[in-house]
C-alpha positions as CSV (number, residue, x, y, z in Angstrom):
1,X,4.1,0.1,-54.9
2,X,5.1,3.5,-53.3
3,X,7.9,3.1,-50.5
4,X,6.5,4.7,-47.2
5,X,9.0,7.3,-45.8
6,X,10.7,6.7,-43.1
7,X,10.4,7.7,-39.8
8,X,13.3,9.7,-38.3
9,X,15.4,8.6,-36.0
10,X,14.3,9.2,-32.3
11,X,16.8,12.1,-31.4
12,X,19.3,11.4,-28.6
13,X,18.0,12.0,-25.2
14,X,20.2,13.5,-22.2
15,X,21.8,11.2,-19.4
16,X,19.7,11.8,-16.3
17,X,23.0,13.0,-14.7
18,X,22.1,15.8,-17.1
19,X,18.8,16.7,-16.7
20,X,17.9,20.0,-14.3
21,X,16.5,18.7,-11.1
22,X,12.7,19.1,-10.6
23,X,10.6,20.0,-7.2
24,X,10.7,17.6,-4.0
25,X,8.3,16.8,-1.9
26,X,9.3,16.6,1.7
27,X,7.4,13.9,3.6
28,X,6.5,16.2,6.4
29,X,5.0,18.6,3.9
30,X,3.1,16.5,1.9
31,X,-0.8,15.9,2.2
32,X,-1.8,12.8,3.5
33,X,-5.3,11.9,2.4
34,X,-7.2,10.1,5.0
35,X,-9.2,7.5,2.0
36,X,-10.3,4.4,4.8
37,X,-13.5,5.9,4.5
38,X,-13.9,4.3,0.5
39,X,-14.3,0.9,2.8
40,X,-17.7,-0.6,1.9
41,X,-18.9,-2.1,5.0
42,X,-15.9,-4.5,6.3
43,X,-12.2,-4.0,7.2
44,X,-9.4,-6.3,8.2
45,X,-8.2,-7.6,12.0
46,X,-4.8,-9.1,12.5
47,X,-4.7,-12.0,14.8
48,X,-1.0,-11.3,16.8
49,X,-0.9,-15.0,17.8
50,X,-1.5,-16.3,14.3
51,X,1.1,-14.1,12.3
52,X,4.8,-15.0,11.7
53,X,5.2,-11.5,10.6
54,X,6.1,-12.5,7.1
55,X,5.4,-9.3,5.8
56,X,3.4,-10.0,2.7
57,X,0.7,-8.5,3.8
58,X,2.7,-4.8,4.0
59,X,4.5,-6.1,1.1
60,X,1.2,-6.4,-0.9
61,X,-1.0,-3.1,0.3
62,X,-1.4,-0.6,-2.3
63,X,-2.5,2.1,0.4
64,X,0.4,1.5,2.6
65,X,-2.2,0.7,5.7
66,X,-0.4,-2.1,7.0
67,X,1.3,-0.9,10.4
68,X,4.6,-2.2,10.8
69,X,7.6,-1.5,13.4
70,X,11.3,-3.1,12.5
71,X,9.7,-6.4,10.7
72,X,6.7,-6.6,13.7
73,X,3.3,-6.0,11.8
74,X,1.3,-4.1,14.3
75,X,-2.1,-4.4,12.4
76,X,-3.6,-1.4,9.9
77,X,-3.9,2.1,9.5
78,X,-8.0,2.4,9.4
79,X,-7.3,6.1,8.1
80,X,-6.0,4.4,4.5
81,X,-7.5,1.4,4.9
82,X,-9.3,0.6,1.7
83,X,-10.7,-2.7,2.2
84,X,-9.4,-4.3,-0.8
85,X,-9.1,-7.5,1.0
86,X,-5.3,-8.1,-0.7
87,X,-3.6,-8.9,3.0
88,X,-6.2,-11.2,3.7
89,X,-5.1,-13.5,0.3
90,X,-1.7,-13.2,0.8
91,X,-1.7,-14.3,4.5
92,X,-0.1,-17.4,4.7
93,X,-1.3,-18.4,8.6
94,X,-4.7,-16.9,8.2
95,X,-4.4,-14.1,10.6
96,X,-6.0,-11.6,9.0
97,X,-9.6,-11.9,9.0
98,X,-11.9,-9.2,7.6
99,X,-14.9,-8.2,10.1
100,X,-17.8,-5.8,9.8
101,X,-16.9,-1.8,10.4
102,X,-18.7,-1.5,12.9
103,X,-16.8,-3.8,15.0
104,X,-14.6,-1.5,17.9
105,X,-11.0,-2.8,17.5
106,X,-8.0,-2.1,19.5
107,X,-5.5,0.7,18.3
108,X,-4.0,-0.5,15.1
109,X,-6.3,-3.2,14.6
110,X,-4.3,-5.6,16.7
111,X,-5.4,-8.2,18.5
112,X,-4.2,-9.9,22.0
């Protein structure tokens, strides 16, 4: 039986104190794209009296549409808002509740 060659080593790579630094994006400078309107018919409604502002919810949102000020969650960012339901299952108290899109909400999404 033949012996298979083998592979070279994988050559030494440079300390990230070494590499050349690449481009930055400044926050203020960077495009922000508005993707709430993917939601297919239902978004989500905090109810203020219900949360303990646990923060799973913010935690747990992969569009970052969970409004929050200090550790206060404020309610959602309809603009990035998918829909995915994800705060709702996380929500220990139940106070976020998903209602049709059509439904006028106070700013943020907050209510009381």
């Amino acid at each position: 039986m033949p012996s298979m060659p083998l592979k070279p080593p994988v050559p030494d790579l440079p300390r990230y104190r070494d590499l050349i630094p690449g481009a930055t994006v400044v926050s203020q400078d960077a495009v922000q794209p508005h993707t709430g309107g993917w939601r297919l018919g239902r978004k989500p409604q905090l109810e203020a009296s219900r949360c303990v502002n646990c923060l799973l919810c913010w935690l747990y949102c992969p569009d970052c549409a969970v409004a929050v000020r200090g550790t206060v969650v404020l309610g959602f960012d309809y603009d990035f808002c998918k829909g995915c339901e994800l705060c709702v299952a996380v929500c220990p108290t139940g106070a976020i509740s998903m209602v049709d899109e059509g439904k006028q909400l106070p700013a943020c999404g907050r209510v009381g």
